[in-house]
Residue frames as qw, qx, qy, qz and C-alpha x, y, z in Angstrom:
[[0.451, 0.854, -0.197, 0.169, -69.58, -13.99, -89.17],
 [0.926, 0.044, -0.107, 0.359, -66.16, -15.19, -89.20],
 [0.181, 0.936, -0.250, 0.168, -63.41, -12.47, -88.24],
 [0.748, 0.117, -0.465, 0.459, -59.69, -13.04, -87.20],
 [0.587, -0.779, -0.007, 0.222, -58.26, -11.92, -83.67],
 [0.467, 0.751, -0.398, 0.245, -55.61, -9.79, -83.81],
 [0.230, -0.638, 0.707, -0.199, -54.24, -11.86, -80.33],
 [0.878, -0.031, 0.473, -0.063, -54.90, -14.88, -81.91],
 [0.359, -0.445, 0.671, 0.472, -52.88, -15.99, -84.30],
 [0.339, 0.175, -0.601, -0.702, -55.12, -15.95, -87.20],
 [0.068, 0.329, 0.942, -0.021, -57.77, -18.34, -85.57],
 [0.126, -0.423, -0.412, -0.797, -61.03, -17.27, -86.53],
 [0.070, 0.239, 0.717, -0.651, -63.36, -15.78, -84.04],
 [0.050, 0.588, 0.727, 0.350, -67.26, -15.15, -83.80],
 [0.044, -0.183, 0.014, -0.982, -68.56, -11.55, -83.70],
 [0.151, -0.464, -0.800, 0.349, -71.61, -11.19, -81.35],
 [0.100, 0.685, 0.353, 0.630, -74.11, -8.76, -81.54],
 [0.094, 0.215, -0.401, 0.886, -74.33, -5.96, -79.29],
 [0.296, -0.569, -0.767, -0.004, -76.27, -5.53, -76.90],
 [0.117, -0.703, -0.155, -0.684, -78.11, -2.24, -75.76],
 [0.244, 0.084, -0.714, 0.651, -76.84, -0.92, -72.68],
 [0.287, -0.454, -0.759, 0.368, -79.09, -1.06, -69.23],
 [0.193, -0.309, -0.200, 0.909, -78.90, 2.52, -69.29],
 [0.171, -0.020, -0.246, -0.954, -80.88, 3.60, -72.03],
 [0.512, -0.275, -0.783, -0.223, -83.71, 1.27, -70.46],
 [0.246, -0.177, -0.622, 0.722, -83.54, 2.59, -66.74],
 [0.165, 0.222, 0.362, -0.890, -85.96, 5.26, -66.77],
 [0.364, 0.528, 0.731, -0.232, -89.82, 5.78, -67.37],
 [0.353, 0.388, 0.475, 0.707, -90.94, 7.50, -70.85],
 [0.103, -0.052, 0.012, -0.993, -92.75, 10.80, -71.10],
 [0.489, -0.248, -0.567, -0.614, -96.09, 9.23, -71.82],
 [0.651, -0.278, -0.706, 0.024, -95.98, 6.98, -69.04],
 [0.209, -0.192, -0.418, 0.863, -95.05, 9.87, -66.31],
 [0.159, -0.160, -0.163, -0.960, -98.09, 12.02, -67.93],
 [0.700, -0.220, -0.620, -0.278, -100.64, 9.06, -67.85],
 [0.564, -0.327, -0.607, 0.455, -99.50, 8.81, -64.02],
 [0.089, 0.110, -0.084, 0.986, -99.72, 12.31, -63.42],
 [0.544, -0.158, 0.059, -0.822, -103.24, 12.85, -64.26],
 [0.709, -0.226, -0.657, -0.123, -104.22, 9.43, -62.85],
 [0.464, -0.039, -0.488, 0.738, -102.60, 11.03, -59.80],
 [0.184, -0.153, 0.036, -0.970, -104.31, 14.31, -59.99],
 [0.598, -0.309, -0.477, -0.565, -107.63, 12.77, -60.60],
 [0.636, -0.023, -0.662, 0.396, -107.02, 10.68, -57.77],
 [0.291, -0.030, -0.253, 0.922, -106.33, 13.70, -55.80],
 [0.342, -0.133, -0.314, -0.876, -109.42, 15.63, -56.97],
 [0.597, -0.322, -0.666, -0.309, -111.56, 12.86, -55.99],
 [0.467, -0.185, -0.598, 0.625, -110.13, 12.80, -52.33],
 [0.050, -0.108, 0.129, -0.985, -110.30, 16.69, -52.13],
 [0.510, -0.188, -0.540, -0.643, -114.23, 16.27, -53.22],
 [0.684, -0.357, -0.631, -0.078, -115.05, 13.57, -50.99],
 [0.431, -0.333, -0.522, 0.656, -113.53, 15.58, -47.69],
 [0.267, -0.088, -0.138, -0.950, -115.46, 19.25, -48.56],
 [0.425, -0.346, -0.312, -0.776, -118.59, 17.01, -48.64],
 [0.644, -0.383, -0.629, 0.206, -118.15, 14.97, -45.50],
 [0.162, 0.095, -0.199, 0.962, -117.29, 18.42, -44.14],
 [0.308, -0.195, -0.115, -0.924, -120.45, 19.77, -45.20],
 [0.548, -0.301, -0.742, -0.241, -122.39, 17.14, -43.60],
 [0.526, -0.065, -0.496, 0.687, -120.71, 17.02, -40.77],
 [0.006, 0.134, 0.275, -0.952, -121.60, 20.67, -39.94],
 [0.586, -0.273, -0.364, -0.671, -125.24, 20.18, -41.30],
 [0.670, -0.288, -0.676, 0.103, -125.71, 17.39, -38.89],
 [0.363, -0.099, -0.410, 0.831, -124.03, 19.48, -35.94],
 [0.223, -0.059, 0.052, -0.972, -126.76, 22.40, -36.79],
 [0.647, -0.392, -0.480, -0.444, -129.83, 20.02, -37.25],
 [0.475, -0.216, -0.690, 0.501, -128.14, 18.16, -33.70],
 [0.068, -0.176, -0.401, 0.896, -127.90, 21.76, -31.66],
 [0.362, -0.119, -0.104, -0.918, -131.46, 22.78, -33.27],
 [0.648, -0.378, -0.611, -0.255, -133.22, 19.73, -32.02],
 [0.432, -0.228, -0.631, 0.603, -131.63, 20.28, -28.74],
 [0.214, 0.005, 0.194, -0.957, -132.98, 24.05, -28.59],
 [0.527, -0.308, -0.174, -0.773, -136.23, 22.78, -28.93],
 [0.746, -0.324, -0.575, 0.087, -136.19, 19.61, -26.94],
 [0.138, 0.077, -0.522, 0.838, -134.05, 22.20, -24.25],
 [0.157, -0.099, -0.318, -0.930, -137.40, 24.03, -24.59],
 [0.690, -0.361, -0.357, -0.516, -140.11, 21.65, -23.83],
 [0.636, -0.221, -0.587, 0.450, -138.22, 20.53, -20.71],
 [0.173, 0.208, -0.217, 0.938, -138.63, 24.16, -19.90],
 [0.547, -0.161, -0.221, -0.791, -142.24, 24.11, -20.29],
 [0.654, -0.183, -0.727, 0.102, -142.46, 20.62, -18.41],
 [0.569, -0.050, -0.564, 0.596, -141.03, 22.03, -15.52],
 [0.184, -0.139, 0.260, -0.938, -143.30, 25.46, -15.01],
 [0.334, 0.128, 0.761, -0.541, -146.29, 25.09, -12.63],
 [0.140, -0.310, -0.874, -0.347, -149.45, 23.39, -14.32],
 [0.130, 0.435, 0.620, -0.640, -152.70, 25.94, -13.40],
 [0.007, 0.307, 0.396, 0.865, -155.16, 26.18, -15.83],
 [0.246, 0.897, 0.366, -0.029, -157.26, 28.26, -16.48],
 [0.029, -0.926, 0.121, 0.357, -154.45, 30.69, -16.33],
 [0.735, 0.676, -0.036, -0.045, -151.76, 31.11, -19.47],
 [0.313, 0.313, -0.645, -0.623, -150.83, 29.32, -21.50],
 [0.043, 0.245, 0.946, -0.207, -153.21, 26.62, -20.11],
 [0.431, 0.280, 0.246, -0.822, -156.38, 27.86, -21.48],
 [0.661, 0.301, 0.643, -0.241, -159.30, 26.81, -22.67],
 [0.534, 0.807, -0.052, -0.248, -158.34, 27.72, -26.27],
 [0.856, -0.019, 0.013, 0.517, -155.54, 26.69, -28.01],
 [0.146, -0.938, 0.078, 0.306, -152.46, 29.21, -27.82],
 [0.888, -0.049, 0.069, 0.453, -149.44, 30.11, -29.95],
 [0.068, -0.881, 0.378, 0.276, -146.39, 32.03, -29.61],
 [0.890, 0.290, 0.003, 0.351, -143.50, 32.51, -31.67],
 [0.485, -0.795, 0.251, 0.263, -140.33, 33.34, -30.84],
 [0.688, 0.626, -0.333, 0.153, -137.08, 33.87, -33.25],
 [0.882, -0.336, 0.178, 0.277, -133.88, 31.55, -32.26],
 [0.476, 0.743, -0.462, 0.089, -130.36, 31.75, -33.11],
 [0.888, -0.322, 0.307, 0.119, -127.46, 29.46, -32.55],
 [0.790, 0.220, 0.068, 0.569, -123.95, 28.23, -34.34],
 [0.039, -0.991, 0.064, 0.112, -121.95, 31.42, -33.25],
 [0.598, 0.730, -0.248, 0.219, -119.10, 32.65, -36.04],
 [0.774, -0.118, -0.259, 0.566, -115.35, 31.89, -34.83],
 [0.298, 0.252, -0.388, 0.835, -114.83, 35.39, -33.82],
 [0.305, -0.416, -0.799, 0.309, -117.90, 35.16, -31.81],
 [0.033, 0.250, 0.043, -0.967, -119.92, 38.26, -33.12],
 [0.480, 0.240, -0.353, -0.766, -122.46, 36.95, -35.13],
 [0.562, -0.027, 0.789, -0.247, -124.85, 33.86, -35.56],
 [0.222, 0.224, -0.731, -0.605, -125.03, 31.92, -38.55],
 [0.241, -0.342, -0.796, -0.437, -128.35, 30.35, -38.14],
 [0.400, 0.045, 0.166, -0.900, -131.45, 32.09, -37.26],
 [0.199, -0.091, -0.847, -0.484, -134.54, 30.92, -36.94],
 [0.588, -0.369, 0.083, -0.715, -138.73, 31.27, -35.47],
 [0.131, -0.167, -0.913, 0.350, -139.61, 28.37, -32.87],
 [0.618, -0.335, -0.114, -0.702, -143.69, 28.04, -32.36],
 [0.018, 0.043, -0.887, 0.459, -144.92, 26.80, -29.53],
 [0.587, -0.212, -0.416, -0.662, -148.64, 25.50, -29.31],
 [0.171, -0.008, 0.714, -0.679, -150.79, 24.96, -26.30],
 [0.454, -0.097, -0.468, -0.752, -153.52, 22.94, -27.18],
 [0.622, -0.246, 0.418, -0.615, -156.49, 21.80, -24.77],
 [0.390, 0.220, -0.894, -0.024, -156.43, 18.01, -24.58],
 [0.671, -0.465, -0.438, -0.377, -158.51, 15.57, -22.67],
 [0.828, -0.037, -0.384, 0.407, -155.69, 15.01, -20.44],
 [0.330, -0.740, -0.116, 0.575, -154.43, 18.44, -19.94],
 [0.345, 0.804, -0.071, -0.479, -152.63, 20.15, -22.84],
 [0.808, 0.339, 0.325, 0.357, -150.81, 19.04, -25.85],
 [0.230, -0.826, 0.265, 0.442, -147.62, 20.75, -26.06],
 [0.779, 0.326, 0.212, 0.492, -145.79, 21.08, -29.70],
 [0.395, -0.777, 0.298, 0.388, -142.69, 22.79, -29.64],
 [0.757, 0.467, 0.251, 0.382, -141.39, 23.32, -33.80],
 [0.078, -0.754, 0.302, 0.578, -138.40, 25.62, -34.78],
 [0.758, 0.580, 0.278, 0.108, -137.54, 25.99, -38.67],
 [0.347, -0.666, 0.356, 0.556, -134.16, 27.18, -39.65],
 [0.681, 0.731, 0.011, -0.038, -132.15, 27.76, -42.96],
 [0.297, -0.849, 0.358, 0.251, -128.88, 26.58, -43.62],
 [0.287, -0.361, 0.835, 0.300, -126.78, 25.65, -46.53],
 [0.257, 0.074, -0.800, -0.537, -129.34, 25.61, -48.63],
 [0.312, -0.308, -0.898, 0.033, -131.97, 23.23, -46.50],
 [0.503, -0.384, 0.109, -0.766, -134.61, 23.93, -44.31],
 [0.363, -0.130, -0.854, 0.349, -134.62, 21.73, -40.91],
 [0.591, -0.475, 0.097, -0.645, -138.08, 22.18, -38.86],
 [0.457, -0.021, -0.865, 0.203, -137.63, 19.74, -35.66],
 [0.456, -0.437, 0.061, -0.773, -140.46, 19.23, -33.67],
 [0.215, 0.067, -0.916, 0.331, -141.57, 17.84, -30.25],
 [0.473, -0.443, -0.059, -0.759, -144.48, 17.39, -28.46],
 [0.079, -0.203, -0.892, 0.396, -145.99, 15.96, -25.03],
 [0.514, -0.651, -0.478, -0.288, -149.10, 16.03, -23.14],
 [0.073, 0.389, -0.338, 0.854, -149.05, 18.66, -20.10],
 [0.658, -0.423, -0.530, -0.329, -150.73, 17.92, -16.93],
 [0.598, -0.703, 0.282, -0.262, -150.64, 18.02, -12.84],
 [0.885, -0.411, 0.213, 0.044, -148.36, 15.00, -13.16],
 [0.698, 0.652, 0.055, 0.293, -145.93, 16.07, -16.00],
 [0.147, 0.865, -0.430, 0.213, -143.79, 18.51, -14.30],
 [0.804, 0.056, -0.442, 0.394, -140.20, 16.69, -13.17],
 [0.623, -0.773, 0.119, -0.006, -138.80, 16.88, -9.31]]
C-alpha cells in the first residue's frame, strides 16, 4: 500500500506492517507455570519418599546390626567361661535358657524401643557341646531372629 509522506513532498511511501512488541512475548503463560509446578511438586514428592525409606532402612539395618552383635557379644561370653562338664550348663542333656533383651535406647534415654527373648542351647556333642545362641526381636513391622552357634570344648575358651 501506497501512502504519501507528509516530509516528503508527495513521493509515495510503503506502509509496513507492525510488528508485535517483545514485551507481550517475554513471559511464560499460565499453563506452562502450572504444568511446571506439579512436575515440580511431583518431583519433590518423589525425593521426600525416597529419603523416609532409606531412613527406614537405615535404622532397620542399625537394629538387625546391634542385635546380631548382642548375640555374637554373647557367645564370646560363653566361649570364655571355664569348660567342666558334668557341671552346668555342660551336661549330659541338652539345656535351655531364655533370657529377655533390650537395646536401641529412645533419645531421652528412658525407654527401649526393641525388646526381645535370646535362647541359648547347650547341646551334648561328640566334641564337647554345641552352643546356639538365637534372639528374636520386633521392629517396624519385621521380625529379625539372628543366630550363632559353635562347638564348646577344653580348647575353645580364648587367652
Amino acid at each position: 500500500m501506497l501512502l504519501k509522506s507528509p516530509y516528503n513532498s508527495g513521493t509515495p511511501t510503503v506502509k509496513l506492517p507492525r510488528r508485535k512488541s517483545r514485551v507481550a512475548e517475554a513471559g511464560f503463560t499460565l499453563i506452562e507455570i502450572v504444568i511446571v509446578s506439579v512436575l515440580m511438586l511431583s518431583l519433590v514428592i518423589v525425593t521426600w519418599n525416597a529419603l523416609l525409606m532409606l531412613d527406614l532402612g537405615t535404622r532397620r539395618m542399625s537394629e538387625q546390626t546391634s542385635a546380631l552383635a548382642i548375640v555374637q557379644g554373647k557367645l564370646e561370653e560363653i566361649r570364655n567361661e571355664p569348660y567342666n562338664p558334668p557341671t552346668s550348663p555342660y551336661t549330659a542333656a541338652t539345656l535351655t535358657t531364655t533370657t529377655n533383651v533390650s537395646f536401641a535406647i529412645d533419645a531421652a534415654g528412658t525407654n527401649f524401643l526393641v525388646n526381645g527373648q535370646m535362647i541359648i542351647e547347650y547341646k551334648p556333642a561328640a566334641v564337647g557341646h554345641l552352643v546356639t545362641v538365637t534372639a528374636s526381636f520386633t521392629n517396624f513391622g519385621k521380625s529379625y531372629s539372628p543366630q550363632v552357634q559353635t562347638v564348646i570344648n577344653k580348647f575353645s575358651k580364648i587367652e
